[in-house]
C-alpha positions in Angstrom: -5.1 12.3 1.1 -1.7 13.3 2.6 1.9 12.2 0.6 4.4 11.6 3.3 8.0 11.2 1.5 11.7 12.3 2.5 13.0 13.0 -1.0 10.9 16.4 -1.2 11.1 15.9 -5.4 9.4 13.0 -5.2 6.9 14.0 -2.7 6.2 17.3 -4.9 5.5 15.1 -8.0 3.7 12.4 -6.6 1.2 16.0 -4.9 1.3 17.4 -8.7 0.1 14.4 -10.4 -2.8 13.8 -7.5 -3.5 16.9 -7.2 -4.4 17.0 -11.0 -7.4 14.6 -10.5 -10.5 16.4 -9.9 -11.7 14.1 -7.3 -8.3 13.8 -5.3 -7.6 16.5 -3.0 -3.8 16.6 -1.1 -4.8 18.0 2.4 -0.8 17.7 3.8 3.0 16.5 2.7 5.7 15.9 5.1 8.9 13.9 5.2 8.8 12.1 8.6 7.0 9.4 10.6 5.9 12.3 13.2 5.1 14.2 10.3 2.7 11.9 9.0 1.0 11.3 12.1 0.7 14.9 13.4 -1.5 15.2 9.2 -3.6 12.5 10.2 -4.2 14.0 13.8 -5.0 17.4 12.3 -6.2 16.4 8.8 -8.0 12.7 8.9 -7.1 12.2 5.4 -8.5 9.1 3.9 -5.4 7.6 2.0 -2.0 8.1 3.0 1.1 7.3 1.1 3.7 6.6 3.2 7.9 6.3 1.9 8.8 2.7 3.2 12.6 4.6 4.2 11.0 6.8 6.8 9.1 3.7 8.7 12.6 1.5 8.2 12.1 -2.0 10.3 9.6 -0.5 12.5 5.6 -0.4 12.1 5.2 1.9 15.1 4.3 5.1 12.9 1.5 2.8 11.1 -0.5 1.3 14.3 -0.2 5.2 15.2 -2.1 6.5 12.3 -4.4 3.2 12.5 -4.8 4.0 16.0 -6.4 7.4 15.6 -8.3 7.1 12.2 -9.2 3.2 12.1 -10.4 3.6 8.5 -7.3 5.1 6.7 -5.9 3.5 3.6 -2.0 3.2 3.7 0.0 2.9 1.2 3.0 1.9 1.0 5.7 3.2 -1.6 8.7 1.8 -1.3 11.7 1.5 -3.9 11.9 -2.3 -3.6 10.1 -4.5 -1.0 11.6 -7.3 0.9 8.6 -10.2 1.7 9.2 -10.1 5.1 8.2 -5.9 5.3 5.5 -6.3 2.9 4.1 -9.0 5.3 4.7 -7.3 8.5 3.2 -4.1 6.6 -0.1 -6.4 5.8 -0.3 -7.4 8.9 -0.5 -4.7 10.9 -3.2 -3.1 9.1 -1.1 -1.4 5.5 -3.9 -1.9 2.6 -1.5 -1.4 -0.1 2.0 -1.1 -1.3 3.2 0.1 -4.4 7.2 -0.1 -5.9 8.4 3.3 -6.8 8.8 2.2 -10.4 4.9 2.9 -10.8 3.5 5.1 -13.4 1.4 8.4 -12.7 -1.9 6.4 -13.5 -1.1 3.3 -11.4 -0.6 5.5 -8.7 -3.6 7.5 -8.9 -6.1 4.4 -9.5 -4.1 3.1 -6.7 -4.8 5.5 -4.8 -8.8 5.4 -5.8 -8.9 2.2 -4.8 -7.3 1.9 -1.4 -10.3 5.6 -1.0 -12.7 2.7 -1.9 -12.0 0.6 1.0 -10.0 -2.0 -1.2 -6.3 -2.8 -1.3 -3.9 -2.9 -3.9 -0.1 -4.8 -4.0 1.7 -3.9 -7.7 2.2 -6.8 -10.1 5.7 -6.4 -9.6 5.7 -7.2 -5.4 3.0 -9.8 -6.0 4.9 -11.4 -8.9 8.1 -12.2 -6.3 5.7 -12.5 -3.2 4.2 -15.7 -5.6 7.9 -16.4 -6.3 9.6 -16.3 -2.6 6.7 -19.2 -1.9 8.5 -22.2 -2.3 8.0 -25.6 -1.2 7.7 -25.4 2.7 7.2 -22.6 3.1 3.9 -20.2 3.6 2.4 -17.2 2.9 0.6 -14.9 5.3 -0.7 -12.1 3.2 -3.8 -11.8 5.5 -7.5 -10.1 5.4 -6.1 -6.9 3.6 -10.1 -5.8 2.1 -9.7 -6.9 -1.1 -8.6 -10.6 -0.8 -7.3 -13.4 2.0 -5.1 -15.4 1.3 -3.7 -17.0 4.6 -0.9 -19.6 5.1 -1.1 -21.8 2.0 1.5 -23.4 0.1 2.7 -22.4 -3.2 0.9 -24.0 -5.9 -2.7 -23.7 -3.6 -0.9 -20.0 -3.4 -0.8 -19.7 -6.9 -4.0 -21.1 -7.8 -5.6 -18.9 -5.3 -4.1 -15.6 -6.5 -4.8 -16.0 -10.3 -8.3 -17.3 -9.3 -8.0 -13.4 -7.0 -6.3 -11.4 -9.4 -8.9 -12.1 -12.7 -11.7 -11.5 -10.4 -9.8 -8.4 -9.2 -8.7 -7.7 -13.1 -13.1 -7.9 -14.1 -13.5 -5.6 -11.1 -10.9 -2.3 -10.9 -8.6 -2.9 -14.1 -5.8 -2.7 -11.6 -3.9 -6.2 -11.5 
């Protein structure tokens, strides 16, 4: 897995506390888009955790790395999460996104799980992604592996998710 972060204390203790698990192995760190892409070119990690700051409004850097290893799970970290990015992110191929208020063990079982071919959104971002569903309006959080919800309104929304998150819950422990 590579950690891609510009704060280089964060990136050093998110590659301490993976690097601690016998079965996670860091193969690369940088702190830039290019960065990232140029470790999956050489490395072809299977996870990635990518700082939301560094891919700002744009997606480009993610249909990249999708681009030349299909089968990647991103992640994305991000400090807070507005719906519309965590949509566009989901969209374009991200299987997971994480707020940097995590824990040590969320991240690492998150990161199991997006190596696992599944996808992972914390509580936290799901929570106000349920919440910023009102009346009229739709969510789009599409085929991301793990669950599909696509373009319902809130209450089928809700119903849907809880009826997704306790099968989830039975399955990895995670939400």
């Amino acid at each position: 897995m590579a950690i891609i972060d510009k704060h280089p204390l964060f990136r050093d203790g998110a590659t301490l506390a993976l690097s601690s698990q016998q079965d996670i192995e860091v193969v690369g760190q940088g702190g830039s888009a290019w960065d990232a892409i140029r470790i999956v070119q050489e490395t072809k990690p299977n996870v990635i955790v990518l700082d939301a700051s560094i891919l700002g409004h744009s997606m480009d850097a993610v249909d990249t790395i999708l681009q030349q290893c299909p089968t990647i799970g991103i992640l994305i970290f991000a400090v807070a999460a507005d719906e519309e990015h965590v949509h566009a992110a989901l969209r374009r191929g991200v299987r997971g996104y994480l707020l940097k208020g995590a824990g040590r063990a969320e991240l690492v079982q998150t990161v199991r799980v997006l190596h696992e071919g599944q996808s992972y959104i914390s509580p936290t971002l799901a929570a106000k992604l349920l919440m910023c569903s009102g009346p009229g309006r739709t969510s789009e959080i599409q085929n991301t592996g793990a669950f599909r919800i696509s373009r319902l309104g809130r209450s089928r929304f809700c119903r849907s998710w809880f009826r997704v998150a306790v099968t989830r819950k039975s399955a990895t422990s995670l939400i």
